[in-house]
Each structure stands twice: as structure tokens, then as C-alpha cells.
C-alpha positions as CSV (number, residue, x, y, z in Angstrom):
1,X,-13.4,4.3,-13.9
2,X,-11.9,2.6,-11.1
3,X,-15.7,0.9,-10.3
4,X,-15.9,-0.4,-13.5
5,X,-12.3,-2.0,-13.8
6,X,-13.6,-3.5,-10.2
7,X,-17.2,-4.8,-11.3
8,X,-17.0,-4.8,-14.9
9,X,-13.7,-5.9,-15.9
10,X,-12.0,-3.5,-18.0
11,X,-8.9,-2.4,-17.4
12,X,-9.7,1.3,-16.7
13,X,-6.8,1.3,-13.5
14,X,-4.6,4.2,-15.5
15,X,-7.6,6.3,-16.5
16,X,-9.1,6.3,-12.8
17,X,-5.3,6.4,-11.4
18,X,-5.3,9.8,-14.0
19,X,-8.6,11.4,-12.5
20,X,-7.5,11.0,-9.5
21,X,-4.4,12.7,-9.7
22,X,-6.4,15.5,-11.5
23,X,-8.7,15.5,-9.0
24,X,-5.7,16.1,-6.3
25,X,-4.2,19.0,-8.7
26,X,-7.3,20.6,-8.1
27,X,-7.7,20.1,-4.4
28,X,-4.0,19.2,-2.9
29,X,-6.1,19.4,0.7
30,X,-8.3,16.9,0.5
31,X,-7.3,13.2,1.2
32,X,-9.6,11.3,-0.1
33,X,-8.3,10.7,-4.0
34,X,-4.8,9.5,-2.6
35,X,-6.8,6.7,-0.4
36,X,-8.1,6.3,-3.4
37,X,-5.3,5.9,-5.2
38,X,-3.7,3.4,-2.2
39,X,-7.1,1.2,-3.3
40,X,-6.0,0.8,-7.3
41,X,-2.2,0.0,-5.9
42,X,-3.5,-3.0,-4.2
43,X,-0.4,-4.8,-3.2
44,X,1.9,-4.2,-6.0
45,X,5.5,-3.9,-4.0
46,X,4.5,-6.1,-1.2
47,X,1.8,-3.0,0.1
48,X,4.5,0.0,0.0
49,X,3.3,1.6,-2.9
50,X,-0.5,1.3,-1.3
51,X,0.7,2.6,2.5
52,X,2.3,5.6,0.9
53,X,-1.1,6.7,-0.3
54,X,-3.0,5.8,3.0
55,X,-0.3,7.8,4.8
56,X,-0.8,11.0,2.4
57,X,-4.2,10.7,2.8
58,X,-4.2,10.5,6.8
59,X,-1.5,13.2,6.9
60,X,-3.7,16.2,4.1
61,X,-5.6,18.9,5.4
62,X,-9.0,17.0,4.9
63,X,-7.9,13.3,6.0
64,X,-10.5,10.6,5.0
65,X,-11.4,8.1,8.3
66,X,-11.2,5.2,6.1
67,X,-7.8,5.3,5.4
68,X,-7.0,4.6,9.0
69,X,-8.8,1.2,8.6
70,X,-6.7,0.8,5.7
71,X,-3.2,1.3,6.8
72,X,-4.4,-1.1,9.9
73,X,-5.1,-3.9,7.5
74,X,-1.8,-3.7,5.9
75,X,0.0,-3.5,8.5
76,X,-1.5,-6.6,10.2
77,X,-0.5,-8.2,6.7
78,X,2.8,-6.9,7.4
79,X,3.2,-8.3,10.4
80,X,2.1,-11.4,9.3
81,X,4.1,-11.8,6.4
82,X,7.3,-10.9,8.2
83,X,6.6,-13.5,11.0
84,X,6.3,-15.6,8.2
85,X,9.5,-14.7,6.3
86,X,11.5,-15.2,9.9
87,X,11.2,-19.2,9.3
88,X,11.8,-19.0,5.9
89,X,15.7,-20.5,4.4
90,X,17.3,-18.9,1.3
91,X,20.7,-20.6,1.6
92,X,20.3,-23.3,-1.1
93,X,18.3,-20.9,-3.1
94,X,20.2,-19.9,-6.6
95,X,21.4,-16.6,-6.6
96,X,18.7,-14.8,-9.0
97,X,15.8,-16.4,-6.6
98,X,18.1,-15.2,-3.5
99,X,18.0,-11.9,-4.7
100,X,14.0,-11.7,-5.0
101,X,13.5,-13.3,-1.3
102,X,15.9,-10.4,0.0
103,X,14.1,-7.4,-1.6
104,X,11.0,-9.0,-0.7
105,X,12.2,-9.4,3.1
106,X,13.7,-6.0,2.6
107,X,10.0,-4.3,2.0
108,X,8.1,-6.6,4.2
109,X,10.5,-5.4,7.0
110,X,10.4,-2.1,5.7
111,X,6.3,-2.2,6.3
112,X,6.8,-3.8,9.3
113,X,8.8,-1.3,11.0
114,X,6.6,1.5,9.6
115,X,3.7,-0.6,11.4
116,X,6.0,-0.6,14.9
117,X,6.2,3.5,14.6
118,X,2.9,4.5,13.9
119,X,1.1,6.2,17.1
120,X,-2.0,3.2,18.1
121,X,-4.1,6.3,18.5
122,X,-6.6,4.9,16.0
């Protein structure tokens, strides 16, 4: 499902989000279904929804090696786009636009942080 909402266009995301949740009710140990699942979140919530999954999928019994690659590339986004949000003025912003740059400098920094903690062993 998630394949074909990838090559073919339909929108298949909740039915392959679905299996692969069953797929994890079946086997809690293996990792592989939540890097899955970090792939279909894409960067919905500026790429916290996504590292959550990579994470869970590093830290279960049966980790998957790709997910290390993963978590790398978003946290070099991270970085990026918290080096970027540094320059960046909101004081002549109105206060409804204000509010969206802070919870998006609130996550980025968020990811950010979670990038500075991680052990570089990979």
C-alpha cells in the first residue's frame, strides 16, 4: 500500500500506516514496520513525528540498520533549519504568524537538541 501511494498515486498512506501497525501488534520486537512508519510521516511536524519512529525502530529488539541513516538525515535537516531560524526576525510579525514561527522554532529546536544527545556511535 505504501509503494503504490509512492509510485502510483493513490492515497493508500492510512491503509499502509494500518498494516503496519498490525504488523507491529503481531511482532512488537521487530523494528522494521515503525521505520516504516517514520517513511509515510515524512516531515509532517517539522520531522518529530518521523524521528519518533526511527528512534523506536533503533531502540526494538530486532532494530533495522536503515533507520540509523534515517534519523542522521533528519537531524542534519535539523541542524540546518535551526541555523537558519537563528537569523530569522519575528518582531513585526502579527501575532497569529508569531505564534506559528514560535512552535515551529520550538520543534526545530526540539530536533535539534535530540540531534546534540544522540551517541555519534553510528
Amino acid at each position: 500500500a505504501r509503494y503504490q501511494n509512492e509510485l502510483a498515486g493513490v492515497d493508500t498512506e492510512l491503509l499502509a500506516e494500518r498494516f503496519y501497525y498490525q504488523a507491529l501488534s503481531v511482532a512488537p520486537q521487530i523494528g522494521m514496520p515503525f521505520n516504516q512508519l517514520g517513511t509515510l510521516a515524512g516531515s509532517k511536524f517539522y520531522n518529530v513525528e518521523a524521528t519518533y519512529c526511527y528512534l523506536r525502530c533503533i531502540q526494538s529488539e530486532v532494530s533495522f540498520e536503515g533507520a540509523y541513516g534515517n534519523l542522521k538525515r533528519l537531524y542534519d535537516k535539523a541542524a540546518k533549519m535551526y541555523h537558519q531560524l537563528k537569523k530569522c526576525e519575528t518582531r513585526k510579525l502579527s501575532p497569529s504568524k508569531k505564534r506559528g514561527k514560535d512552535i515551529k522554532r520550538l520543534l526545530v529546536s526540539f530536533m535539534y537538541l535530540q540531534s546534540l544527545l544522540q551517541p555519534k556511535s553510528r
